[in-house]
N, C-alpha and C positions, 0 to 999 in steps of 0.2 A: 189614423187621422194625422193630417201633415199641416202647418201651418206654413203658406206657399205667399209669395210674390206674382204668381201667375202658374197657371197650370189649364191642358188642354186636354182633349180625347180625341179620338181619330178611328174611325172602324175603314176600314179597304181606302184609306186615303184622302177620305170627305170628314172635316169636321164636323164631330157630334155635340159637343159641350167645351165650353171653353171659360175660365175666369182672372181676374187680375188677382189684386189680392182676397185673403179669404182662406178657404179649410178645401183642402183635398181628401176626401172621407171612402177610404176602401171597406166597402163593405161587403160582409159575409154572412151567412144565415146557419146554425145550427139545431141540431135535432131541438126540439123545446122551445125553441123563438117564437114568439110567436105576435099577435099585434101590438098589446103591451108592450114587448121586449122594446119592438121597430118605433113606440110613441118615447119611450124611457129613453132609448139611445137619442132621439132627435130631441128630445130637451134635456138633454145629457153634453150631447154636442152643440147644440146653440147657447148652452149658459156657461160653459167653459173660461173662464177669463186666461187666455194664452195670445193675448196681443197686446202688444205693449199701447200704455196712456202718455200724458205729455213727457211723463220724468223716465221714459222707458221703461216702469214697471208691468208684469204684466197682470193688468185691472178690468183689462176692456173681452167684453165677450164678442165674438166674430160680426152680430149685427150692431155693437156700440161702434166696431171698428172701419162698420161700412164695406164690409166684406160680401163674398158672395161664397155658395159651397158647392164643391164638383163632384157628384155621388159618383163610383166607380162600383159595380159589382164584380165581387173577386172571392170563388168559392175556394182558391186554392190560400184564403186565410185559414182554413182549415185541414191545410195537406197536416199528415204526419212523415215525419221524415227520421224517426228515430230508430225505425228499421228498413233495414234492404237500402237500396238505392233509387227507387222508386217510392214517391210518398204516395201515403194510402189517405182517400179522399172521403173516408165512410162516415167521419165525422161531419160532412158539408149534408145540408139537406140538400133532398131533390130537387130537381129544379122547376118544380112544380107548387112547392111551397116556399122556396126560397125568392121567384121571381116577382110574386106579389108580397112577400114582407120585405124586400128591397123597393121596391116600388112604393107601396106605404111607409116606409121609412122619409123616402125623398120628399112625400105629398105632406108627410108631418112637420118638417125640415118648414119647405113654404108656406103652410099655413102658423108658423111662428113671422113668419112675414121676412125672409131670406127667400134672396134669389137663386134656386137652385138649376141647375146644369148636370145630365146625367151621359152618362156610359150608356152601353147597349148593351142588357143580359147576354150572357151567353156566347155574345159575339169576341173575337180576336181584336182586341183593344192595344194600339200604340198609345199611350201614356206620359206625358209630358209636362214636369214641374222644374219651378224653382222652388225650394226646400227655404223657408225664412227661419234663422234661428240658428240651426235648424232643431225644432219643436215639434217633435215625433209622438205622438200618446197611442195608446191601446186601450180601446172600451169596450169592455163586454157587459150584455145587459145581466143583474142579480140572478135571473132566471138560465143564463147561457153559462156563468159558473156552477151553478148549485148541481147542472145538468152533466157536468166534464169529467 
């Protein structure tokens, strides 16, 4: 998750999702995700205080801040890369369960009452941010560690 200035998606040249400021949220689905996981991670990520308040501290969660969020599915947050030269992708679920808890992930997102904006599963995504901060986090839901 990226705290952004602005940031876009683009599949074969037509924009898909696009937002000013707000959270750029890559996400990924592993063996044992499951709906839980996808409701924890989305108020996990909307209660985050990583925007800065009047004094610059940062106090304000993404919807105090008037942000909006740009979901991005991305299985290769689960590449392994620590052998061979080719990372091994066996830790990403299929994409058959992964597509609907990305998906419920995003609907969890809006029904906290954020404006979300999505990628395209599956599809070859050009990807486009300004990085604010830059305010870089990594969340895994209790159940996606417990499972690693």
């Amino acid at each position: 998750m990226q705290r952004v200035t602005r940031a876009g998606v683009r599949v074969d040249g037509e924009l898909k999702g696009e937002i000013a400021a707000g959270l750029l949220v890559l996400v990924g689905a592993t063996h044992g995700d499951d709906s839980d996981a996808a409701q924890w991670l989305a108020r996990k990520v909307s209660e985050l205080r990583i925007f800065g308040d009047a004094e610059g501290r940062m106090n304000l969660d993404v919807r105090e801040a008037s942000g909006s969020v740009l979901v991005i599915p991305q299985f290769t947050l689960y590449g392994d890369a620590r052998r061979g030269r080719r990372p091994d992708f066996t830790s990403a679920a299929r994409p058959e369960i992964a597509a609907p808890l990305i998906e419920s992930f995003g609907h969890a997102i809006e029904s906290l009452g954020l404006r979300v904006e999505r990628g395209v599963f599956g599809a070859h995504m050009v990807v486009e941010l300004v990085n604010d901060g830059p305010v870089t986090l990594m969340i895994e839901s209790p159940r996606a560690v417990e499972t690693a």
